[in-house]
N, CA, C and O atoms as a CHARMM CRD file, in Angstrom:
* protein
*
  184
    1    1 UNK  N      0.83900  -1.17500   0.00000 PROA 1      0.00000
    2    1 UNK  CA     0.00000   0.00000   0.00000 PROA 1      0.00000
    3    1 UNK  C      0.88800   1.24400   0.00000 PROA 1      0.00000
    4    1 UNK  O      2.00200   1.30400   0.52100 PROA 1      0.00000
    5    2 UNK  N      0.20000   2.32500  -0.71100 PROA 2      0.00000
    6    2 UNK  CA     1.56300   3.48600  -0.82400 PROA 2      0.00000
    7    2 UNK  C      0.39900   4.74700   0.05100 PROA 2      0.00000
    8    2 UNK  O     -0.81500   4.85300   0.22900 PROA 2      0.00000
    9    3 UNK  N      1.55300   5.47000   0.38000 PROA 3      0.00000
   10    3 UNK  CA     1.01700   6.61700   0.74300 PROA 3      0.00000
   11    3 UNK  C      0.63000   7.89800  -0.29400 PROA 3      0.00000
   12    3 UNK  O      1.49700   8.66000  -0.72300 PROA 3      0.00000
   13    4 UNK  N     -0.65800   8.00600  -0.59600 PROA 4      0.00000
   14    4 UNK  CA    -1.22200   9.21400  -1.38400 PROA 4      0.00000
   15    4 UNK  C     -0.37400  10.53100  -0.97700 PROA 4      0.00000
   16    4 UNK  O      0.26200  11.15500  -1.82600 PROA 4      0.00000
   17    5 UNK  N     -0.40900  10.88400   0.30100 PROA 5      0.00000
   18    5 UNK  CA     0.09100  12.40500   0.72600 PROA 5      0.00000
   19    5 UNK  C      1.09200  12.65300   0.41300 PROA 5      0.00000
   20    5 UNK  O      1.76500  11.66300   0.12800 PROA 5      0.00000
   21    6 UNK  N      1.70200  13.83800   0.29000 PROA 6      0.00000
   22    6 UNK  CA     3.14900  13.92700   0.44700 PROA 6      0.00000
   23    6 UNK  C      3.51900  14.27700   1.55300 PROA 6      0.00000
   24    6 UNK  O      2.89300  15.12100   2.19300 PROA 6      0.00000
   25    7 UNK  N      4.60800  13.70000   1.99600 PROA 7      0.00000
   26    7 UNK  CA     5.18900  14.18300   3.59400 PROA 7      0.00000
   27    7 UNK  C      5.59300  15.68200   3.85700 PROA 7      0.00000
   28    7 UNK  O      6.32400  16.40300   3.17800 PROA 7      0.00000
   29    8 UNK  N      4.86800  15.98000   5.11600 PROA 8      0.00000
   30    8 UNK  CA     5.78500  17.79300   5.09200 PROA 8      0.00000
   31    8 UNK  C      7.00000  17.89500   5.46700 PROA 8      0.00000
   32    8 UNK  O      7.28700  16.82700   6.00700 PROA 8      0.00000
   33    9 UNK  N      7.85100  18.57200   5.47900 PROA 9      0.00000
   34    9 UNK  CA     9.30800  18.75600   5.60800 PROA 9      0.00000
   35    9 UNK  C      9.03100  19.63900   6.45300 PROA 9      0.00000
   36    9 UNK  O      8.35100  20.57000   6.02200 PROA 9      0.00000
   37   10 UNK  N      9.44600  19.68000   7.95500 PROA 10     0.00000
   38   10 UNK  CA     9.80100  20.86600   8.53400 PROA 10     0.00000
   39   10 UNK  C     11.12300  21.47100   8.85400 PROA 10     0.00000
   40   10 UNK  O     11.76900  21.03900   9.80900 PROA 10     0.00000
   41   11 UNK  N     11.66600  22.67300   7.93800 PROA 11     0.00000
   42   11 UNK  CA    12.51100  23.08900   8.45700 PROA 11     0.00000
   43   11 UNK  C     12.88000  24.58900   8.94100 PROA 11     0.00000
   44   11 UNK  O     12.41500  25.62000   8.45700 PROA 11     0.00000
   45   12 UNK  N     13.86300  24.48800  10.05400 PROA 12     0.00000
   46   12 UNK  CA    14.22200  25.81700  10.72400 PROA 12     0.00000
   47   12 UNK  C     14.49500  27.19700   9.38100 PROA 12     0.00000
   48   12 UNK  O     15.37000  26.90500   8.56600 PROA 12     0.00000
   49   13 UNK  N     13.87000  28.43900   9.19700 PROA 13     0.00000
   50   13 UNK  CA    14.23300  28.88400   8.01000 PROA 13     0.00000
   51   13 UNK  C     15.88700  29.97300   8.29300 PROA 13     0.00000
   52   13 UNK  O     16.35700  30.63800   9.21700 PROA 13     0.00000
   53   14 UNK  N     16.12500  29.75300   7.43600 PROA 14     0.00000
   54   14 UNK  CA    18.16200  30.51000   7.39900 PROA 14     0.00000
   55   14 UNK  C     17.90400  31.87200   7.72000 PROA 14     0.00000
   56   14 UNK  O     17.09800  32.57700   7.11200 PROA 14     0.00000
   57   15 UNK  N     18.76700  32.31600   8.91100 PROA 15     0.00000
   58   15 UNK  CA    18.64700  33.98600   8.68200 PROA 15     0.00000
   59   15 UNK  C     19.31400  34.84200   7.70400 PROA 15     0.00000
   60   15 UNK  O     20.41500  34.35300   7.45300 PROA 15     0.00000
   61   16 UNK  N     19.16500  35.60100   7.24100 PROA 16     0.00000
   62   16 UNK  CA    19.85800  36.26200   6.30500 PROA 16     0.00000
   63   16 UNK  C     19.97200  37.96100   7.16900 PROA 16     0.00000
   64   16 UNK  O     19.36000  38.49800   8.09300 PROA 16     0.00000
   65   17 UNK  N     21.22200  38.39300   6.15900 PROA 17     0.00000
   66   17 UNK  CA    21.18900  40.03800   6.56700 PROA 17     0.00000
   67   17 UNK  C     20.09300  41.11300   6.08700 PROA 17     0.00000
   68   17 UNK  O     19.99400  40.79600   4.90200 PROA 17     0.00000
   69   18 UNK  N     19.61400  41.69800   6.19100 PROA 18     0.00000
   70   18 UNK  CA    18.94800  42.62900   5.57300 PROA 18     0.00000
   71   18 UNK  C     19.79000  44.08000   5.50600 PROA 18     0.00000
   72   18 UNK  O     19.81800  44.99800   6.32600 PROA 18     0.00000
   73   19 UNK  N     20.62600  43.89500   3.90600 PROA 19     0.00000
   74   19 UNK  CA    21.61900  45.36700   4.32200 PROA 19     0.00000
   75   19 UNK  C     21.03400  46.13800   4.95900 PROA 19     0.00000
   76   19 UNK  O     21.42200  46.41800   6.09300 PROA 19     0.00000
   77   20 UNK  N     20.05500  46.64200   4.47200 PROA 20     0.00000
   78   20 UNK  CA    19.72100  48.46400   4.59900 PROA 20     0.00000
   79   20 UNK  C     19.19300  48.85600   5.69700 PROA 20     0.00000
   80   20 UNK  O     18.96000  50.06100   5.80000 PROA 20     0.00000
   81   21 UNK  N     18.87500  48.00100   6.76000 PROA 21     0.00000
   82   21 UNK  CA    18.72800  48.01200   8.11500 PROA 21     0.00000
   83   21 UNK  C     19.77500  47.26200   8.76800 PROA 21     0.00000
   84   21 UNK  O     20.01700  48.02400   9.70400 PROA 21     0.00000
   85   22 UNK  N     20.48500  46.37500   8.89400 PROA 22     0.00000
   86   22 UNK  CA    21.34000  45.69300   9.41100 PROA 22     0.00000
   87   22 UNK  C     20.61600  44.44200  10.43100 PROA 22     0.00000
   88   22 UNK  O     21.20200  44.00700  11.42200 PROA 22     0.00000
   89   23 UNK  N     19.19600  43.94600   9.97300 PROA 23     0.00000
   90   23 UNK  CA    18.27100  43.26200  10.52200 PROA 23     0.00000
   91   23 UNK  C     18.72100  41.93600  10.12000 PROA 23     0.00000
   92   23 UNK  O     19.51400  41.82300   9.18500 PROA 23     0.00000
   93   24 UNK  N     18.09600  40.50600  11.01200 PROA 24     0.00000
   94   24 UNK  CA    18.47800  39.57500  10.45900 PROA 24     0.00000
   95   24 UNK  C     16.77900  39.28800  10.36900 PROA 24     0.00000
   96   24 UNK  O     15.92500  39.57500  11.20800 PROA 24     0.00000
   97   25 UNK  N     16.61100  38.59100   8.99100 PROA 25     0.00000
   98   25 UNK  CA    15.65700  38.54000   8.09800 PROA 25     0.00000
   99   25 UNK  C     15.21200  36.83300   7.68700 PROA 25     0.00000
  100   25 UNK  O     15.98200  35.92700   7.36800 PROA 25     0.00000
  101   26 UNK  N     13.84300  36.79300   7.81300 PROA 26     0.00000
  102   26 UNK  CA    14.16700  35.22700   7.50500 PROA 26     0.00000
  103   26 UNK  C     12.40500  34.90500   6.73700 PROA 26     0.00000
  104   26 UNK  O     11.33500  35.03200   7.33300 PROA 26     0.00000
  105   27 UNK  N     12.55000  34.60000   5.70900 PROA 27     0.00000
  106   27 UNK  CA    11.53500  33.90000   4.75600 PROA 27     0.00000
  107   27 UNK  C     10.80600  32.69100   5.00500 PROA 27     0.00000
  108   27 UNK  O     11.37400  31.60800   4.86300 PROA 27     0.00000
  109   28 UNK  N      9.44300  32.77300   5.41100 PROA 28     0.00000
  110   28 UNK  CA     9.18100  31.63200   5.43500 PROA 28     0.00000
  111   28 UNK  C      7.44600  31.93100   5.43700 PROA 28     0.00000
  112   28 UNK  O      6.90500  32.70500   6.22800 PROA 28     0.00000
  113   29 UNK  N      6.72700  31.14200   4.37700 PROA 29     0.00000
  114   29 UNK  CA     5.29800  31.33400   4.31000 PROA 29     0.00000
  115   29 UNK  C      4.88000  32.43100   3.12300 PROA 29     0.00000
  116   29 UNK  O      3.79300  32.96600   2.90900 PROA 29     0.00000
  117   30 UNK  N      6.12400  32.55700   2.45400 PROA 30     0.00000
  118   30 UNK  CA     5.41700  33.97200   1.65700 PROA 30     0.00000
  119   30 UNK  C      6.46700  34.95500   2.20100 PROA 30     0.00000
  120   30 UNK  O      7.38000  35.35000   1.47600 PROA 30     0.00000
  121   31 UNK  N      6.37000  35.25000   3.15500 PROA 31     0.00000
  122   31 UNK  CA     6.72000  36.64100   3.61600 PROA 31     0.00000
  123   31 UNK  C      8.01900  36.93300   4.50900 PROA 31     0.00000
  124   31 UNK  O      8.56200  35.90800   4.92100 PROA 31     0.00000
  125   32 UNK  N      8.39600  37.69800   4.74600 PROA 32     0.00000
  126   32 UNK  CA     9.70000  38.27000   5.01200 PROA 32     0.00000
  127   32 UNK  C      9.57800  38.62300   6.87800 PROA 32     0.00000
  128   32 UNK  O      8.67100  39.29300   7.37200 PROA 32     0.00000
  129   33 UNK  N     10.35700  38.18800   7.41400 PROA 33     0.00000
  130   33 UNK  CA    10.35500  38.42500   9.24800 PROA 33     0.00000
  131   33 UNK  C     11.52400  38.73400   9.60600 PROA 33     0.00000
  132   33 UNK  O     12.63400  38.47100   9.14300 PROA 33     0.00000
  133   34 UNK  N     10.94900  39.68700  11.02300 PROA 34     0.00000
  134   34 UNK  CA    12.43300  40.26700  11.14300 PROA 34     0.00000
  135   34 UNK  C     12.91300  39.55500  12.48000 PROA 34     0.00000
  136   34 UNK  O     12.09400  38.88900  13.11300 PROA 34     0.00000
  137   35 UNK  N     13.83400  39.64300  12.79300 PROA 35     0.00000
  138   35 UNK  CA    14.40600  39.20500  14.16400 PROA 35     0.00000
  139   35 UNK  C     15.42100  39.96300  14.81600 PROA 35     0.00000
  140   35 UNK  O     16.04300  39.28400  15.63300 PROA 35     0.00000
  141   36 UNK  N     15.68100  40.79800  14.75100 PROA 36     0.00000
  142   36 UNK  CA    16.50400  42.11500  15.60000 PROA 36     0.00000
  143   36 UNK  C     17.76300  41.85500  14.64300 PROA 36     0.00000
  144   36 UNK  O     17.79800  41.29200  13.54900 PROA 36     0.00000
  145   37 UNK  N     18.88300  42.49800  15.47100 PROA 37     0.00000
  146   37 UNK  CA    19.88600  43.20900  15.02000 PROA 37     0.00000
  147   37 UNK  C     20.59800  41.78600  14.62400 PROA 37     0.00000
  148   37 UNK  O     20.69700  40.84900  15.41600 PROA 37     0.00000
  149   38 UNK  N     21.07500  41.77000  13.28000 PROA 38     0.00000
  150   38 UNK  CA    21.55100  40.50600  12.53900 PROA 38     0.00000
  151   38 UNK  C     23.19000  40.56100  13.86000 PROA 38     0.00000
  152   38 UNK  O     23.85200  41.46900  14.36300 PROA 38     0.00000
  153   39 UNK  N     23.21700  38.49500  13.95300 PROA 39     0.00000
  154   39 UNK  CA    24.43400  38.39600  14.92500 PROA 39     0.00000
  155   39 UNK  C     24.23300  38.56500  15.93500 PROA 39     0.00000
  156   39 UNK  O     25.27100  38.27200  16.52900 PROA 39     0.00000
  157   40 UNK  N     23.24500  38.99400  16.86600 PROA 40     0.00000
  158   40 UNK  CA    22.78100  38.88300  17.91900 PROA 40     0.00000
  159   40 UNK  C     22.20300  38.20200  18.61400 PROA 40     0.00000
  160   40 UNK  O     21.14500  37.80100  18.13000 PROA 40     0.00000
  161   41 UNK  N     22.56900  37.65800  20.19100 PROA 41     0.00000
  162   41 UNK  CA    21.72000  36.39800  20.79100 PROA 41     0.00000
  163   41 UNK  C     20.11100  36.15700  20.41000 PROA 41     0.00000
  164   41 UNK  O     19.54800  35.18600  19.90500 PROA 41     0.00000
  165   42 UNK  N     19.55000  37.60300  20.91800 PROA 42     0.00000
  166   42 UNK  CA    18.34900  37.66500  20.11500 PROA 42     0.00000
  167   42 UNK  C     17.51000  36.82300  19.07600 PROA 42     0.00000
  168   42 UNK  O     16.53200  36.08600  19.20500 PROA 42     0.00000
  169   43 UNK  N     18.43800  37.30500  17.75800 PROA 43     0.00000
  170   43 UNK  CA    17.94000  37.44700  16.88300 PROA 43     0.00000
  171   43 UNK  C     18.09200  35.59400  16.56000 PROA 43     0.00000
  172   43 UNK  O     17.20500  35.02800  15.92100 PROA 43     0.00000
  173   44 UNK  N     19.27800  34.84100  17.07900 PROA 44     0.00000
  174   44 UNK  CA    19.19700  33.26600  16.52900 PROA 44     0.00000
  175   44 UNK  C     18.22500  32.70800  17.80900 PROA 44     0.00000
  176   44 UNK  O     17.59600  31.67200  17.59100 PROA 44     0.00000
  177   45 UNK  N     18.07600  33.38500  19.18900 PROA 45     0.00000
  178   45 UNK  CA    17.00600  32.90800  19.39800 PROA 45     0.00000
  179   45 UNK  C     15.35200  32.18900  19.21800 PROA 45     0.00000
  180   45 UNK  O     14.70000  31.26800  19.71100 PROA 45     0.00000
  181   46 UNK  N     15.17300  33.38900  18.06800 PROA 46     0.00000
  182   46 UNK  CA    13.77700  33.27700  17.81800 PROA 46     0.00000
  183   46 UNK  C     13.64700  32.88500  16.63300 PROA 46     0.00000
  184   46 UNK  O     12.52400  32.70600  16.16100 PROA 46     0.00000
């Protein structure tokens, strides 16, 4: 018997820099999120 569904993949999404603020930035769902000052405990916190 096979499985119809496809399996979801969950993964953590990559922070990136956001030059023009110096924000760390991260994609996921469509849309763009910020997480404070890129390099900061903060910001790999969340």
């Amino acid at each position: 018997m096979t499985d119809r569904h496809p399996k979801t993949i969950t993964r953590i999404p990559r922070l990136f820099l956001h030059k023009g603020t110096g924000q760390a930035r991260a994609k996921f769902r469509g849309r763009d999120h910020y997480f404070g000052r890129y390099g900061s405990p903060e910001a790999h916190r969340r």
